[in-house]
MIKEKOL-311696 format. One record per residue (C-alpha): residue in three letters; x, y, z; residue number from 1. Coordinates in nm, 3 decimals. Each point is the difference from the previous one (the first is absolute). Layout:
<pts>
<'ALA',<X,Y,Z>,NUM>
...
</pts>
This chain:
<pts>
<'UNK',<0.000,0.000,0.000>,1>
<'UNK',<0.150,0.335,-0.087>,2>
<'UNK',<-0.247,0.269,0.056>,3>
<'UNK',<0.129,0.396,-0.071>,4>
<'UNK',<-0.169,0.302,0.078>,5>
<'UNK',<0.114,0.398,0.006>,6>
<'UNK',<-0.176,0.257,0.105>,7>
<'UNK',<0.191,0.334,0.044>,8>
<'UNK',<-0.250,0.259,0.096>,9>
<'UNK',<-0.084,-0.233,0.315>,10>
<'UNK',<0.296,-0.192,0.076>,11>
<'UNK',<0.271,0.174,-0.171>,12>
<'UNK',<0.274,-0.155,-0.166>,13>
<'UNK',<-0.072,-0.288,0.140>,14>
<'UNK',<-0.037,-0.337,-0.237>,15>
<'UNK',<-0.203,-0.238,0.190>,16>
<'UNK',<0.058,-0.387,-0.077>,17>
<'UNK',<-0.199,-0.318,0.121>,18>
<'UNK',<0.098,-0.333,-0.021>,19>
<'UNK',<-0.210,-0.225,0.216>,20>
<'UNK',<-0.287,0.075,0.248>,21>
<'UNK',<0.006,0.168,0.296>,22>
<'UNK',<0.051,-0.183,0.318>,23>
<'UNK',<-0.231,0.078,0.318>,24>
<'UNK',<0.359,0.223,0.140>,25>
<'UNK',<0.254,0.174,-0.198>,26>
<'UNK',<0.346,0.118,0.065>,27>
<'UNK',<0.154,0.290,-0.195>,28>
<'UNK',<0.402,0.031,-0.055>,29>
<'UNK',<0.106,0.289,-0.162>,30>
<'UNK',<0.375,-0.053,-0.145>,31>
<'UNK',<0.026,0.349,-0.211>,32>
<'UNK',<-0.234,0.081,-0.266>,33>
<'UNK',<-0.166,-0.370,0.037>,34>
<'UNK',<-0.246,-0.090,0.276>,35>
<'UNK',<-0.012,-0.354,0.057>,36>
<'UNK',<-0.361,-0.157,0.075>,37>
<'UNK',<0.002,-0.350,0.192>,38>
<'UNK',<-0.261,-0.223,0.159>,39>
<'UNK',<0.093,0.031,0.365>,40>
<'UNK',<-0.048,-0.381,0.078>,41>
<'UNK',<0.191,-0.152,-0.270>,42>
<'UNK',<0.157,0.268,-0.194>,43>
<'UNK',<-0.126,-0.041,-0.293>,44>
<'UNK',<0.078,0.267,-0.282>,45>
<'UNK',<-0.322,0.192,-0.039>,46>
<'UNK',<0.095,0.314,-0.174>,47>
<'UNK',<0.300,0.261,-0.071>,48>
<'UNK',<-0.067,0.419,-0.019>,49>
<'UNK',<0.260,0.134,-0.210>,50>
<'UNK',<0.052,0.338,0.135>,51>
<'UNK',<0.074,0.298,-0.240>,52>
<'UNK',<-0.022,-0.254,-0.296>,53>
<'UNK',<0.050,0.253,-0.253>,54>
<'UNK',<0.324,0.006,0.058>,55>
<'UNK',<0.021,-0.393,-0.076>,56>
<'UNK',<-0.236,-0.064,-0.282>,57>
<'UNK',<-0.018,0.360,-0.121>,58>
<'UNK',<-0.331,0.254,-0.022>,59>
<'UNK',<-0.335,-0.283,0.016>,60>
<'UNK',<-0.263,0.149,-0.183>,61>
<'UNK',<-0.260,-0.160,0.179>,62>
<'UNK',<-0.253,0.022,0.284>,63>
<'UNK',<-0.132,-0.327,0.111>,64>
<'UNK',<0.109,-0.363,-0.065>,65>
<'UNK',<0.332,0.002,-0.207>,66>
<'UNK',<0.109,-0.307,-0.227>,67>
<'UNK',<0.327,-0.029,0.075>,68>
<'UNK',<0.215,-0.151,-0.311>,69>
<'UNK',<0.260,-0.254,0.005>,70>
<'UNK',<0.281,0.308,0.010>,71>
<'UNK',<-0.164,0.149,0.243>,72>
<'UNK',<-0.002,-0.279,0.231>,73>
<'UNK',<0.356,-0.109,-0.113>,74>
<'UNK',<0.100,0.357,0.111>,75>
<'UNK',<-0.198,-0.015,0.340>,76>
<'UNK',<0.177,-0.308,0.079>,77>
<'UNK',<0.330,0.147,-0.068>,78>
<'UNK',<-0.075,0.297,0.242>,79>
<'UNK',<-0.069,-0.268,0.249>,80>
<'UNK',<0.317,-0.138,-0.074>,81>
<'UNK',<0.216,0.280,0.065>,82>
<'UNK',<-0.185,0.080,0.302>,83>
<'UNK',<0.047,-0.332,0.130>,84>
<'UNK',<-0.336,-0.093,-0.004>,85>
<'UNK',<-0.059,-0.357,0.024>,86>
<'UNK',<-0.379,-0.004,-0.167>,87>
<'UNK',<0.006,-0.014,-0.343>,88>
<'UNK',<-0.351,0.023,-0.224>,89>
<'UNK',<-0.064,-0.235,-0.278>,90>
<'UNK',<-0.168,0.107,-0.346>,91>
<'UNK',<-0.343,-0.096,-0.023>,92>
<'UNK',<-0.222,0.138,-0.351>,93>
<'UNK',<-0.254,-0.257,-0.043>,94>
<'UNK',<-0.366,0.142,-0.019>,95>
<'UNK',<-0.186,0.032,0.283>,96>
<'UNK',<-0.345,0.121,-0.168>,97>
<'UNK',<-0.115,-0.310,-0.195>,98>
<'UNK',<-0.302,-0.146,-0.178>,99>
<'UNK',<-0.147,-0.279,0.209>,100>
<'UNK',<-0.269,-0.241,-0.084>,101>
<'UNK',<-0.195,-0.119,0.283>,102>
<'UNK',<0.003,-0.356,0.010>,103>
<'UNK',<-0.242,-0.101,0.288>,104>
<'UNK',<-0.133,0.144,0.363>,105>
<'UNK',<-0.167,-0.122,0.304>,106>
<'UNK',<-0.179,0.169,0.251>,107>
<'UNK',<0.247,0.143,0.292>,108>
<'UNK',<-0.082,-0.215,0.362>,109>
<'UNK',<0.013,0.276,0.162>,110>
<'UNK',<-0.168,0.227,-0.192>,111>
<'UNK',<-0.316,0.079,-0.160>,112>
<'UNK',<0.135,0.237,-0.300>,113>
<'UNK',<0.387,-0.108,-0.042>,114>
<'UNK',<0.027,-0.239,-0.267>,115>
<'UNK',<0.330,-0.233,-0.051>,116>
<'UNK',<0.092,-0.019,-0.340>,117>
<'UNK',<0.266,-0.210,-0.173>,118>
<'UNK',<0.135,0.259,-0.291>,119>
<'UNK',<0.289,-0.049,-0.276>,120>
<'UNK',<0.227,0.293,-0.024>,121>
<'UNK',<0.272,-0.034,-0.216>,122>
<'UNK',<0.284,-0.337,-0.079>,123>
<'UNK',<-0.362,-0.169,0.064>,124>
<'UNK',<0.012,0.009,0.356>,125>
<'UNK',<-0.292,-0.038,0.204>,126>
<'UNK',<-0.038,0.272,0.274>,127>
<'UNK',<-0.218,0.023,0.340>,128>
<'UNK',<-0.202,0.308,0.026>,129>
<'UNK',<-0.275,0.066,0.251>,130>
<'UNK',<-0.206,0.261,-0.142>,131>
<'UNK',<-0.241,0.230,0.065>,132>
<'UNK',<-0.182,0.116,-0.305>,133>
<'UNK',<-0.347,-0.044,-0.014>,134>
<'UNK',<0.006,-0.085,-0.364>,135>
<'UNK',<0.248,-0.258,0.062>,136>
<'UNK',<-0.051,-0.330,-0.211>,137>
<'UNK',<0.183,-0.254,-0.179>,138>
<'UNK',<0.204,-0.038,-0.322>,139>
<'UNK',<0.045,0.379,-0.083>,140>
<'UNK',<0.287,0.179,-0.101>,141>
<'UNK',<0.088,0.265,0.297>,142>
<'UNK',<0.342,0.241,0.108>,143>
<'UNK',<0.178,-0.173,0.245>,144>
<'UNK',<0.244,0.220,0.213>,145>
<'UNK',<0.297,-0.243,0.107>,146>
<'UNK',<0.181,-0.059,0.336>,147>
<'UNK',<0.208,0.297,-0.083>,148>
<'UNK',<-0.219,0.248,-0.174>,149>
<'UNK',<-0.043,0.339,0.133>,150>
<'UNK',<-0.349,0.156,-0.064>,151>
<'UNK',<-0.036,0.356,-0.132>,152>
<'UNK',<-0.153,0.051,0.361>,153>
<'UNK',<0.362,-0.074,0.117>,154>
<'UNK',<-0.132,-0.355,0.146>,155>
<'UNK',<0.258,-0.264,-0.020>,156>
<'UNK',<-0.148,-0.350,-0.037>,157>
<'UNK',<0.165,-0.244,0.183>,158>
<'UNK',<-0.056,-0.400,0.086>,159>
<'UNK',<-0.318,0.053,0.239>,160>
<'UNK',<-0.263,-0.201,0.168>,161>
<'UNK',<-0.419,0.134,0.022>,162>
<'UNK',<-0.222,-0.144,0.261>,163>
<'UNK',<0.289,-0.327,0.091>,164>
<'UNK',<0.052,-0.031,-0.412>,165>
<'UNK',<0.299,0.079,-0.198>,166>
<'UNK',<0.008,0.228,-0.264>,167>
<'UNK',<0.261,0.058,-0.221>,168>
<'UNK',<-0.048,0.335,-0.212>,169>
<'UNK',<-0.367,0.165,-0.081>,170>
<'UNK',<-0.222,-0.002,-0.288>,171>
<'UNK',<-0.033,0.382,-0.096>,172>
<'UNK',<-0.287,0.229,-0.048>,173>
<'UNK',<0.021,0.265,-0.289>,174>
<'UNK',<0.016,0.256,0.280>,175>
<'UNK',<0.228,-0.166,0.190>,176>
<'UNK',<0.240,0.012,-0.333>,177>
<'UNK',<-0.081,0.344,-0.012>,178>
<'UNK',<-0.154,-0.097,-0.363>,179>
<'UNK',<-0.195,0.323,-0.179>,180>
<'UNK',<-0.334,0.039,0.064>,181>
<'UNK',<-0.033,-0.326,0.159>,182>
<'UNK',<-0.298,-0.067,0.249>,183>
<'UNK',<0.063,0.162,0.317>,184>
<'UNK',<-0.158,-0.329,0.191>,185>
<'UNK',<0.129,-0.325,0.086>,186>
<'UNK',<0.047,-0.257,-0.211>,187>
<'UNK',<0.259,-0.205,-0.223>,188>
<'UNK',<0.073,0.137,-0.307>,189>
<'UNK',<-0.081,-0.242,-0.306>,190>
<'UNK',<0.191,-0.019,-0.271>,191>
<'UNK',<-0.144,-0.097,-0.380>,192>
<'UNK',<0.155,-0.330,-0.058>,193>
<'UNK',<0.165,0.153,-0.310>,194>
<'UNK',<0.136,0.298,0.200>,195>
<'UNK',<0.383,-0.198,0.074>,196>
<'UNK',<0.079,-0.345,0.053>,197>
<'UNK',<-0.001,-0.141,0.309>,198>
<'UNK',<0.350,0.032,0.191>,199>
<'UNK',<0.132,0.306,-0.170>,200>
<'UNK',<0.059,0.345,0.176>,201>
<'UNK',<-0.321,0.208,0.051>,202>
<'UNK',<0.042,0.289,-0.321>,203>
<'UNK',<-0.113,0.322,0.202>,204>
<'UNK',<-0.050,0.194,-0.311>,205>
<'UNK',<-0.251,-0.234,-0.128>,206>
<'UNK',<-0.159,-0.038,0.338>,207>
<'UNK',<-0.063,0.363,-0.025>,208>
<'UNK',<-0.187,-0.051,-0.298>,209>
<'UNK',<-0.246,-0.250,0.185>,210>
<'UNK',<-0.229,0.276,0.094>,211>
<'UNK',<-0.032,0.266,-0.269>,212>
</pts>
């Protein structure tokens, strides 16, 4: 997981990386422009803050999540390096936004309107998702965030559990998605089954055209 995000009229110069979830206590080390984010019971590598980051990758012309390249992340690592900073991050690009089919679902135990669906994202794999949509049903083609995915809320959708049931990503509404002119309600958003195949990433552009 390698999850970037900038945003200098809030947080300054300040690159903001994720690589895992957050544990229930953190510790922070700052060792010079890098703070250092750890799970305080097992010290696991959550997350590095490269301070004044400008000054490592240059001027970002961004504000919000940033996809970091495989330079970029080749340079990060080297700034690590010289600081002698153990953590390194690893490259990750593959999509997180992808076309799913819904393949099956069951009725939650413990709930009377969470649904447990089996879904294919892409490389065929099969997927748990408990979901929530009231138009929820099977074999339909739906978004599919990923463990990984940030949401254009800023949400960050990790490996989860709803009502004693894991759940790993979420089946997207168009307003979720942040889709134009999509219904401001809840719901999943259907695709046409001729929109994309099944498995490849979710085009944005042509989800925008969903609504016109």
């Amino acid at each position: 997981m390698l999850i970037a995000s900038y945003n200098p009229k809030v947080l300054g110069d300040i690159l903001v990386v994720v690589v895992d979830q957050d544990g229930e206590d953190q510790v922070t080390e700052i060792k010079g422009d890098v703070a250092i984010i750890k799970d305080a019971a097992n010290q696991r590598l959550l997350g590095l803050n490269f301070l004044n980051v400008s000054k490592i990758l240059g001027e970002l012309d961004a504000n919000g999540q940033v996809f970091l390249t495989a330079e970029q992340v080749i340079i990060l690592n080297q700034f690590l390096k010289d600081n002698n900073i153990e953590e390194s991050l690893a490259f990750d690009d593959t999509p997180k936004f992808v076309v799913g089919h819904v393949d099956s679902l069951e009725e939650h135990p413990n709930s009377d309107h969470l649904q447990i669906t089996k879904t294919r994202v892409d490389n065929d794999e099969i997927v748990q998702i408990v979901s929530g949509s009231p138009n929820m049903v099977s074999d339909i083609r739906v978004v599919v965030a990923k463990v990984g995915a940030m949401m254009p809320s800023g949400l960050i959708i990790f490996p989860g559990e709803l009502r004693g049931v894991s759940s790993n990503g979420m089946i997207c509404s168009g307003r979720e998605l942040g889709i134009n002119n999509a219904p401001q309600k809840p719901g999943a958003l259907i695709l046409p089954n001729d929109f994309q195949e099944v498995g490849q990433p979710f085009d944005f552009k042509l989800g925008n055209l969903l609504f016109k």
